[in-house]
N, C-alpha and C positions, 0 to 999 in steps of 0.2 A: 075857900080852898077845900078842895077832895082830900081824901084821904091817901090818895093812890099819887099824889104829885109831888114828882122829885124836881128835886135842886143839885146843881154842883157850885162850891163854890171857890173862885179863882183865888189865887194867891193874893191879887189886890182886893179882893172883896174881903179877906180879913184885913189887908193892914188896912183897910178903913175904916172897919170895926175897933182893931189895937191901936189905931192914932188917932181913932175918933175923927174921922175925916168925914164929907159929905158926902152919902149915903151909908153910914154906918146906922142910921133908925132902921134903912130897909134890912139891913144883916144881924141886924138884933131882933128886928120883926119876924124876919123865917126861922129864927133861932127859937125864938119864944114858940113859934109855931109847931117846930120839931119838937121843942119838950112836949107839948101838950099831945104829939101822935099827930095832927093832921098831916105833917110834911114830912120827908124822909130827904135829910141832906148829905152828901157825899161831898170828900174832898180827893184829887190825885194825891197819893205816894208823892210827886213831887213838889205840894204845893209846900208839904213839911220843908224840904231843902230849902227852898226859895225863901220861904221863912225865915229860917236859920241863918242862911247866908248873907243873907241881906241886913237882919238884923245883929250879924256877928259882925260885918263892915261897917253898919251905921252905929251904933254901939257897943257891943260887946257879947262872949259867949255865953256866957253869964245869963242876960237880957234874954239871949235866943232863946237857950234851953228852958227858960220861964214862958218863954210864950210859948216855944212847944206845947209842954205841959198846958199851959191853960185851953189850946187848942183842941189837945186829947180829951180835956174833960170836958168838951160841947157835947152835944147831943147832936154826932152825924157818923161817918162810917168813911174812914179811911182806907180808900181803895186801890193796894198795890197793883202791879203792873202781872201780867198773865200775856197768852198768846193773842188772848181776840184783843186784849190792848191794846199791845204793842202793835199788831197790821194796822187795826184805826190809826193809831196813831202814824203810820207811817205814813198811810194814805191820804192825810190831812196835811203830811208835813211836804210830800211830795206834790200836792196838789196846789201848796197854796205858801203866801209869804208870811208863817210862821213861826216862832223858836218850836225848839222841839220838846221844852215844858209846856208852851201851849197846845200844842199837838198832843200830848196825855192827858192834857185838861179838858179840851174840846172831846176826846176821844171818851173819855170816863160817862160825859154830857150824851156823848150818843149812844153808848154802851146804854147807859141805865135810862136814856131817852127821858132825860133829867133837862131843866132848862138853865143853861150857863147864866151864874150869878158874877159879873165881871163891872170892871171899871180901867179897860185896857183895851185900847184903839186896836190892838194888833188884832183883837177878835171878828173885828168890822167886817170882815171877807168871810169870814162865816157866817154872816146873818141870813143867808137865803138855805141853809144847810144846815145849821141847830137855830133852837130855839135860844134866844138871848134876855136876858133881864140888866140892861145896864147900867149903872151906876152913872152918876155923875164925874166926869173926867175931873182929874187936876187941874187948877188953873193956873 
């Protein structure tokens, strides 16, 4: 790995990291990577929601706000949303069959020309248009 190679990583590439799912070695791999400086990982402003939301339905708020937190303390760069965001994102989300959290995630991927760290089918239709690293699906 260069020094100059970015990642973003999807809202499902953590919870396979936090539920210890398969491919959560490869997301502790880039991580270990990022501490040491070779890689630089970014996540959307929205993957935090999804997080929370998800883990406030499946357990509780309590649980969310603790993964928040252990989130923030990685070693990557939380990247809100801005102008040239938002039109990426819109232009992915008009172009293609999308949610419009994956649309800031893809978009973040092309912004920083970072390659999507995912384990969610919905990204499939972008593969000729970002660079993809994918996880193994649910079974």
């Amino acid at each position: 790995m260069s020094g100059d190679k970015k990642y973003v990583l999807d809202t499902s590439a953590l919870f396979s990291l936090i539920e210890d799912e398969d491919g959560a070695d490869e997301v502790e791999r880039l991580l270990q990577s990022a501490e040491s400086g070779e890689i630089e990982i970014f996540i959307s402003f929205v993957t935090l929601t999804e997080v929370f939301y998800v883990t406030s339905q499946e357990r509780d708020e309590k649980t969310a706000l603790k993964r928040i937190n252990l989130i923030k303390r990685l070693k990557l760069t939380i990247v809100e949303s801005n102008e040239q965001i938002s039109i990426a994102a819109g232009k992915i989300k008009a172009a293609n069959k999308v949610s419009l959290a994956d649309s800031f995630v893809a978009a973040t991927s092309t912004t920083f020309k970072a390659v999507l760290v995912h384990k969610d089918p919905e990204f499939d239709c972008l593969s000729s248009k970002i660079t993809i690293l994918g996880l193994p699906y649910k079974k």
